[in-house]
MARTISE-937256 format. One line per 10 residues: their letters; for each residue x, y, z of C-alpha. Coordinates in pm, 1 decimal, always signed. Layout:
<sites>
A	X,Y,Z ~ ...
</sites>
This chain:
<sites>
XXXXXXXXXX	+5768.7,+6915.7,+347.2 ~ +5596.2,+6594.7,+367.1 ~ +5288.2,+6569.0,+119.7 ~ +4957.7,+6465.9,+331.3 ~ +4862.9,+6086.8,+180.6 ~ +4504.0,+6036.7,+151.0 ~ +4396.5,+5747.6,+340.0 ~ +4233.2,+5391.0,+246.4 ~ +3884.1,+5570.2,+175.4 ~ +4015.9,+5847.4,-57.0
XXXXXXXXXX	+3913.2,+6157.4,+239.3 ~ +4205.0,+6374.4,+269.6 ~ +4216.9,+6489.4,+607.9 ~ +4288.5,+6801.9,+682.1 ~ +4612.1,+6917.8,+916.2 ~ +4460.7,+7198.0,+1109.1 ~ +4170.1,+6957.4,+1238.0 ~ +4230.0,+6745.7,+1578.4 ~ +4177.5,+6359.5,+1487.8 ~ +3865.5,+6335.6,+1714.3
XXXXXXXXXX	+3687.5,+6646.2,+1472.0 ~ +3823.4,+6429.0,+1189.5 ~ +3687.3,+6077.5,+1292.2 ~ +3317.6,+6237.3,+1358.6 ~ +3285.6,+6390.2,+1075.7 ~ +3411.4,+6158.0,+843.8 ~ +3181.9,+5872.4,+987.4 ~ +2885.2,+6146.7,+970.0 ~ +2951.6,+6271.2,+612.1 ~ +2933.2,+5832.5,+618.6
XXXXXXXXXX	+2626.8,+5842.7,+728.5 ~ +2513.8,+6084.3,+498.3 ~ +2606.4,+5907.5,+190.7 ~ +2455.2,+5556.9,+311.2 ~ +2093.4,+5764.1,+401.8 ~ +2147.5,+5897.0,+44.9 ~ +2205.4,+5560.6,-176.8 ~ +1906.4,+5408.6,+122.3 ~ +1658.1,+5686.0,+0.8 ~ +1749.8,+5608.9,-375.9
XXXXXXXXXX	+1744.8,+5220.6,-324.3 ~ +1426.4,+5198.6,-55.7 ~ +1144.8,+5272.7,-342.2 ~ +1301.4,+4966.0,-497.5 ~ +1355.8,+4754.3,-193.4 ~ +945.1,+4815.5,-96.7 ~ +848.7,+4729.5,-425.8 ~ +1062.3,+4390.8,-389.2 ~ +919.2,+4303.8,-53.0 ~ +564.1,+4399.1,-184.1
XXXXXXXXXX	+641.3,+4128.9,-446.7 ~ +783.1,+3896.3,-234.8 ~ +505.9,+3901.2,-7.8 ~ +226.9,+3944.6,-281.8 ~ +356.8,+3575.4,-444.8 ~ +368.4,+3446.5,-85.8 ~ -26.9,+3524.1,-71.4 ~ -173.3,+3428.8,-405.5 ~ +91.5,+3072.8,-431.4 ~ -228.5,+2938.3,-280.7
XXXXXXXXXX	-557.1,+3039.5,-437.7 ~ -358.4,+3075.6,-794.7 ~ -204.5,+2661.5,-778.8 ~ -574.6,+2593.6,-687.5 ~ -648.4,+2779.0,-1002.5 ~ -371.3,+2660.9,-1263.4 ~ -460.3,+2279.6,-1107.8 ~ -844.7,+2278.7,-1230.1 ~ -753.8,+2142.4,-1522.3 ~ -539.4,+1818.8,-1366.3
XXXXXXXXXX	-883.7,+1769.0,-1169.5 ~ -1091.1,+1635.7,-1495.8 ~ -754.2,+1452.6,-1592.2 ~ -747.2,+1274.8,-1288.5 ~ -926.2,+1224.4,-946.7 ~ -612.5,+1156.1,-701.6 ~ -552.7,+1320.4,-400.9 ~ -203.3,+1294.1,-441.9 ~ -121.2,+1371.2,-774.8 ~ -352.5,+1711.6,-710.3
XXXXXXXXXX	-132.1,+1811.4,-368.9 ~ +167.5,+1772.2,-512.5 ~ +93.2,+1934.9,-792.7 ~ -58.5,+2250.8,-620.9 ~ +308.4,+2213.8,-384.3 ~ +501.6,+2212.5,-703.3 ~ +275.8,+2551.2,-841.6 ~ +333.7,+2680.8,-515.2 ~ +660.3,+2647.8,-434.2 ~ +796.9,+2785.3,-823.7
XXXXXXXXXX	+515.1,+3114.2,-744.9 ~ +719.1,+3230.3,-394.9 ~ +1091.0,+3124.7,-589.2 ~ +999.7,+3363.7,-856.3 ~ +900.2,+3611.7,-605.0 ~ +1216.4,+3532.3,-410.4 ~ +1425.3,+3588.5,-712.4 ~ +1221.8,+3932.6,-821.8 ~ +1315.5,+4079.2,-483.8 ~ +1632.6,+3979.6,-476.5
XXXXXXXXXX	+1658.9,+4126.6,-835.3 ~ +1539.9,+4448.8,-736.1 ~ +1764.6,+4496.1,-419.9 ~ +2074.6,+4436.1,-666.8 ~ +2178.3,+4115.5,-568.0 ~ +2135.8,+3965.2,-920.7 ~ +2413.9,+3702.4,-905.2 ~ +2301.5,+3600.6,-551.1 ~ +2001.8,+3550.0,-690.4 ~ +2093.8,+3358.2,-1034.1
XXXXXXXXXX	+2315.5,+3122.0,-726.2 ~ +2005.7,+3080.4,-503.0 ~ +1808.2,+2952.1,-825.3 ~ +2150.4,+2721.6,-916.7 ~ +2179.6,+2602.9,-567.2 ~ +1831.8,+2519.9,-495.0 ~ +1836.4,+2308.0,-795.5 ~ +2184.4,+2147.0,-665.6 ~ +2019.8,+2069.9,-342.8 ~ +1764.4,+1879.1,-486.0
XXXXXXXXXX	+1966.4,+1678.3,-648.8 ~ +2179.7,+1593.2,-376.5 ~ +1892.3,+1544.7,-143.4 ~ +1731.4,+1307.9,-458.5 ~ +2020.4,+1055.1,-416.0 ~ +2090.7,+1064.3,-17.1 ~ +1708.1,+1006.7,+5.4 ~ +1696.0,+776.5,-299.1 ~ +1463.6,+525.1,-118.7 ~ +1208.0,+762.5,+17.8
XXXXXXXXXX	+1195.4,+973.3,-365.0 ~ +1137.4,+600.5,-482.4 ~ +889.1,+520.0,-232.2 ~ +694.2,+815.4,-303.1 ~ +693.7,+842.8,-667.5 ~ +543.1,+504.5,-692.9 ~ +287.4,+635.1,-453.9 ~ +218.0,+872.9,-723.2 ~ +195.2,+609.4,-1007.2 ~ -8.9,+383.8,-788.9
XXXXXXXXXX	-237.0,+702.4,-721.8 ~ -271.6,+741.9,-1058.5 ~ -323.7,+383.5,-1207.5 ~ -507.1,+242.4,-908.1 ~ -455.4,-144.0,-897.3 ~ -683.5,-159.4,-635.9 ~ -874.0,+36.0,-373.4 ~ -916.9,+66.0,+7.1 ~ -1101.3,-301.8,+170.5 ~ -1005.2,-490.3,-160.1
XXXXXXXXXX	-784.0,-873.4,-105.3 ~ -485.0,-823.2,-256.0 ~ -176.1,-1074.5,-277.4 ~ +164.2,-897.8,-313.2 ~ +559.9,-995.3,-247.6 ~ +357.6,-1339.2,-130.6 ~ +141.0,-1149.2,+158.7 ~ -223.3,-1168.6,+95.7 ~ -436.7,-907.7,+277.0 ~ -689.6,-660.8,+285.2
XXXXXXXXXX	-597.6,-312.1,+198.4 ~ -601.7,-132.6,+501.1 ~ -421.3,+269.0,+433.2 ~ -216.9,+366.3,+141.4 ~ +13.4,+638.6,+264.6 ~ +306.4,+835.4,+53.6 ~ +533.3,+601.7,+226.8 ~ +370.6,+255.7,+223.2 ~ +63.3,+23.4,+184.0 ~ -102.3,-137.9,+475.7
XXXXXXXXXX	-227.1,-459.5,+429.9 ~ -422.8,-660.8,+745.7 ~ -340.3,-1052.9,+694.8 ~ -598.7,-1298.9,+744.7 ~ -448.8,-1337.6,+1127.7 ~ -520.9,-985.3,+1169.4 ~ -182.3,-858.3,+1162.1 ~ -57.9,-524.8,+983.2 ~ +180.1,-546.8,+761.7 ~ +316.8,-236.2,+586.9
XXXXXXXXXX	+503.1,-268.8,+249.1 ~ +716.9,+31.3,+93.4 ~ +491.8,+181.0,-198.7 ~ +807.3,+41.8,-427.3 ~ +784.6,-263.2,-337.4 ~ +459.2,-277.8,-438.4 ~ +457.1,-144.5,-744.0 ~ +727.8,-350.4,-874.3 ~ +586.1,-638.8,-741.2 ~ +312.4,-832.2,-948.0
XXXXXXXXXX	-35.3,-760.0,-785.6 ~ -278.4,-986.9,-741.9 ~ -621.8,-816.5,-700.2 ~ -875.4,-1104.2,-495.6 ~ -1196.1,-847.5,-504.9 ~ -1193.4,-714.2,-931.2 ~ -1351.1,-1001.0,-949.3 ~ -1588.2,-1187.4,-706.2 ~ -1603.1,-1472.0,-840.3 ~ -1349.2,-1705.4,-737.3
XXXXXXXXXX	-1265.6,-2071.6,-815.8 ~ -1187.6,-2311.1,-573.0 ~ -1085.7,-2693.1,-593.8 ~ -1124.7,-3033.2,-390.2 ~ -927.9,-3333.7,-474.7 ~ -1070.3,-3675.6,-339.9 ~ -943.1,-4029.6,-449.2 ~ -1156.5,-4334.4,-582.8 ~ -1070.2,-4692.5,-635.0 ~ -1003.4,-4824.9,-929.5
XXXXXXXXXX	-1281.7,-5089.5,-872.3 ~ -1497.5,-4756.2,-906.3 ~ -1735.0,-4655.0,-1202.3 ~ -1582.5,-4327.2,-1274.9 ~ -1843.0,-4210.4,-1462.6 ~ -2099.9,-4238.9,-1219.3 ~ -1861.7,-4133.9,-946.1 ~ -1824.5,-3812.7,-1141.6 ~ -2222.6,-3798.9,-1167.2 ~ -2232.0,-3851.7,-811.8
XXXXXXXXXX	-2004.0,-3558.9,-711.2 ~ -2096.2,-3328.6,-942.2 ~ -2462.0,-3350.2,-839.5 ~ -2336.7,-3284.4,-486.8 ~ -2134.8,-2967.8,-601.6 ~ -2485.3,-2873.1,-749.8 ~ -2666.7,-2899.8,-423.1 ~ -2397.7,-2646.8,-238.8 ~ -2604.4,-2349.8,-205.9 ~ -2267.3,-2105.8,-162.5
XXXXXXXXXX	-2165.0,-2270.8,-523.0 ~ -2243.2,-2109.8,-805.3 ~ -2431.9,-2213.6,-1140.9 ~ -2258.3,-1954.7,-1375.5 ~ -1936.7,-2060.1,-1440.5 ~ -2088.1,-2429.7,-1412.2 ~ -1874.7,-2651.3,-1154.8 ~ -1663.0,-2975.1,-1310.8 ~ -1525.6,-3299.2,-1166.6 ~ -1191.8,-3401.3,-1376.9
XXXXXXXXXX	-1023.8,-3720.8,-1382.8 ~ -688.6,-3551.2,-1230.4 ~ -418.6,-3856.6,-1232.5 ~ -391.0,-4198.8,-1147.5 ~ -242.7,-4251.0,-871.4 ~ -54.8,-4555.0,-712.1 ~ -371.9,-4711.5,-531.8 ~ -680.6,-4448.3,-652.6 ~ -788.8,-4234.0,-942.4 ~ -789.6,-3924.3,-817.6
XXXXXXXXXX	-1045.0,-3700.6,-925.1 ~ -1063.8,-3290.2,-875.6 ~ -1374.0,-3075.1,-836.1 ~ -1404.6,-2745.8,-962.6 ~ -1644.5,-2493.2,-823.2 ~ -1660.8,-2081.3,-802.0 ~ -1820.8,-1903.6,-509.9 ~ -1868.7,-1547.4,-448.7 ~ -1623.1,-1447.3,-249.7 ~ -1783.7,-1133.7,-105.5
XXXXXXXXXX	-2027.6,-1341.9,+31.9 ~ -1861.8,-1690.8,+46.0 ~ -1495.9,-1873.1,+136.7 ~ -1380.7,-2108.4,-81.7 ~ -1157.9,-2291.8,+197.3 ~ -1494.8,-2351.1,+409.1 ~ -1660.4,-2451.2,+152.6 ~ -1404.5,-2696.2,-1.7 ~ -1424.5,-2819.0,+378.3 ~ -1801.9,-2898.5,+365.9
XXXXXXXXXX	-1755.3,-3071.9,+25.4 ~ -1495.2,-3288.1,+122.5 ~ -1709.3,-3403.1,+435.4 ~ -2023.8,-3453.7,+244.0 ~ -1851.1,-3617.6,-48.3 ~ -1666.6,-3849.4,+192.1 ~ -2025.3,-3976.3,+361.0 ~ -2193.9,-4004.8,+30.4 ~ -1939.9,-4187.1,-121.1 ~ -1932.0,-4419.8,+226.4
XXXXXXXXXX	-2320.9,-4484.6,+208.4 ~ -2283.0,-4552.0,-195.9 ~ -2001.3,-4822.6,-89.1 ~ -1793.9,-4593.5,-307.5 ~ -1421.0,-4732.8,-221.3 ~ -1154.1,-4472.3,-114.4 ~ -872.3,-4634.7,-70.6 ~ -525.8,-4553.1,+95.5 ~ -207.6,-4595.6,-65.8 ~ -75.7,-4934.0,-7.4
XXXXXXXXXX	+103.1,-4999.1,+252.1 ~ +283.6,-5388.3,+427.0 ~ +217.2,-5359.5,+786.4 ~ +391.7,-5585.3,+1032.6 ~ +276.7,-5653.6,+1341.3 ~ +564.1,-5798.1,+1624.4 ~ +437.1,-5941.0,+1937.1 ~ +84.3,-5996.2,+1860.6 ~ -78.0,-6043.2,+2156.3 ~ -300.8,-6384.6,+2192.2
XXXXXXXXXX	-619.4,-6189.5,+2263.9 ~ -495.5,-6085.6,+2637.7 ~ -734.1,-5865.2,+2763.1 ~ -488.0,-5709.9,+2963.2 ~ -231.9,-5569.5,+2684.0 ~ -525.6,-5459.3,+2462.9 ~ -541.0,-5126.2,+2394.5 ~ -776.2,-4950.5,+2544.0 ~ -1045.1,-4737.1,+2318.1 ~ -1200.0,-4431.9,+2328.6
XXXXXXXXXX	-1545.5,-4427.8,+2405.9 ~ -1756.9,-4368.2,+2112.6 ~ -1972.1,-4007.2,+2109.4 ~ -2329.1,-4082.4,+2106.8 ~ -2523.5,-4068.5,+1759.2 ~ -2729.0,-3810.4,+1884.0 ~ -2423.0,-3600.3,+2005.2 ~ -2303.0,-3658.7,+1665.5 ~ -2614.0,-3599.5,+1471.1 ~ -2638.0,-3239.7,+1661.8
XXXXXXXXXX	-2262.5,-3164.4,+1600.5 ~ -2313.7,-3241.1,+1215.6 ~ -2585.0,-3000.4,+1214.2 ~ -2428.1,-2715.5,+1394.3 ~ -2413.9,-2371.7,+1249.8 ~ -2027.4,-2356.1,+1308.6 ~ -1973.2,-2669.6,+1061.3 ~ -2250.4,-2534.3,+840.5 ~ -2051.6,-2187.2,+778.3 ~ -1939.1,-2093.9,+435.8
XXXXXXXXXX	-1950.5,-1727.4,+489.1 ~ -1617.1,-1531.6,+389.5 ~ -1389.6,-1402.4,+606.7 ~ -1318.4,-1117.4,+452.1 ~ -1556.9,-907.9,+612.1 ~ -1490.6,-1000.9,+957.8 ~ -1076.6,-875.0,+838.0 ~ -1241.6,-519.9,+742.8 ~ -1407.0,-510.8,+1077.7 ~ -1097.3,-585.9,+1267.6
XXXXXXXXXX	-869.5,-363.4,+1036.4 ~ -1124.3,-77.4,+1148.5 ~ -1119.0,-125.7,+1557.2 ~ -738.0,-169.3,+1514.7 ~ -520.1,+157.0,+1595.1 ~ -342.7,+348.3,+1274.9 ~ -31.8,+216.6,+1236.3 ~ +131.4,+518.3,+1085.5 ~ +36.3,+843.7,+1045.0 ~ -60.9,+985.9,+725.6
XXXX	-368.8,+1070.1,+466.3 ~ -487.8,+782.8,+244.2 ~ -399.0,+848.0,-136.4 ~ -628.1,+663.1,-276.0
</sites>
């Protein structure tokens, strides 16, 4: 007599039973079993989810908490979100993994931790250029080189500092463009900061003959430097013998402005003017390198091939022109840059860091 084989779940069946009595109550006495280990397992699984929610709810007011003392360390914006992220996200992981813990799945959990770690890794080095980008966001949070509205030169652009983002800095040229430079690129760049200091030197170069009394001709400029109202006293202003050249000595003038208030290219400009008429009405001599000029076909004084000549402005044209507040203007620029930079649309989206 054949021997009855239990089958794959270890339930004998019994022979006097029809298959369909067999199949419902197997799956029933199933369905007991799973309500059974659910009933001894569901205390556990609530207490889990209460934990898993409860870290999801206090991630927020306790990174604000554990933060407070990064806030008398340092005053970034930055450096304080990410840190309050960072408390945040490791609160709801450990919640995560408690849960997990509790509903048995320990080695899913220990593989979540492992993998989450893995995955920032590999996301580190696909996204290499936005991880740089944005951890020299943080060290330029931190250190500061300079602030919103200050002139800064860097990787040979020369702007005022519009937005710095997580991503990039915004500079607005002096021809009112935007130009946006990865945070990277500016913090391994050297950074040259126009507004620490408001004072700023500027120079004018201007050639005498060497018929000229150089001393006096020095006198002579530097008392003109002196009479610039946009030039300062303190550092005092100096006129230097700067070479000889090949028809003139050539002499430089140095002079420091404020640059919040003044430009030193407009005010070069109005120095070189005035030094060039009071050095003409002194019969000061500024001559041109020497040159042979050859004239071919000289004309014997025929009206008809002479050139004709443009009429002369009149002296009181002249006089008014001279005078006018546009040639007069030494104010800085810089200003009028921060005004534009304002009525100009954001360029990219994002919360200034510093």
């Amino acid at each position: 007599m054949p021997t009855t084989q239990p089958n794959t779940l270890g339930v004998t069946p019994p022979q006097d039973l029809p298959t369909g009595v067999f199949s419902w109550s197997f799956f029933q006495d199933q369905l007991i079993q799973l309500a059974h280990s659910s009933a001894q397992i569901l205390p556990t699984l609530i207490l889990g989810f209460i934990l898993l929610m409860s870290s999801y709810l206090v991630a927020g007011p306790l990174s604000r908490l554990l933060i407070k003392p990064i806030n008398f360390m340092t005053d970034s914006k930055l450096v304080i979100l990410v840190a309050r992220r960072a408390i945040s996200t490791l609160i709801i992981l450990l919640g995560a993994y408690l849960f997990l813990r509790l509903a048995g799945l320990t080695e899913f959990a220990v593989a979540i931790m492992s993998g989450t770690g893995l995955i920032g890794l590999i996301l580190g080095f696909a996204f290499r250029d936005i991880a740089e980008n944005f951890i020299a966001s943080l060290l330029l949070s931190i250190q500061r080189p300079f602030k919103i509205d200050d002139v800064i030169e860097v990787d040979g652009r020369l702007g005022v500092i519009k937005k710095v983002t997580a991503r990039a800095t915004t500079l607005v040229d002096y021809d009112g463009n935007h130009i946006q430079i990865p945070n990277a690129t500016v913090y391994k760049n050297i950074i040259k900061n126009l507004t620490a200091n408001p004072k700023m030197r500027g120079n004018v170069t201007i050639g005498i003959g060497y018929d000229s009394d150089i001393r006096s001709v020095q006198a002579l400029a530097l008392r003109i430097l002196n009479q610039q109202k946009a030039v300062l006293s303190d550092p005092p202003a100096q006129v230097l013998i700067d070479n000889l050249g090949a028809s003139t000595i050539n002499l430089i003038l140095y002079f420091w402005v404020n640059s919040e208030e003044h430009s030193t290219v407009k005010v070069s400009s109005q120095l070189m003017r005035e030094l060039v008429n009071e050095f003409t009405e002194q019969g000061i001599s500024m001559p041109d390198d020497a040159r042979e000029r050859i004239l071919l076909n000289m004309p014997n004084n025929d009206p008809a091939d002479t050139e004709p000549q443009p009429p002369k402005a009149p002296k009181q044209s002249m006089a008014a022109l001279e005078h006018s507040d546009t040639l007069n203007d030494v104010s800085s620029d810089t200003d009028e840059i921060r005004e534009q930079a304002e009525k100009s649309r954001d360029p990219e989206q994002g919360k200034n860091i510093i």
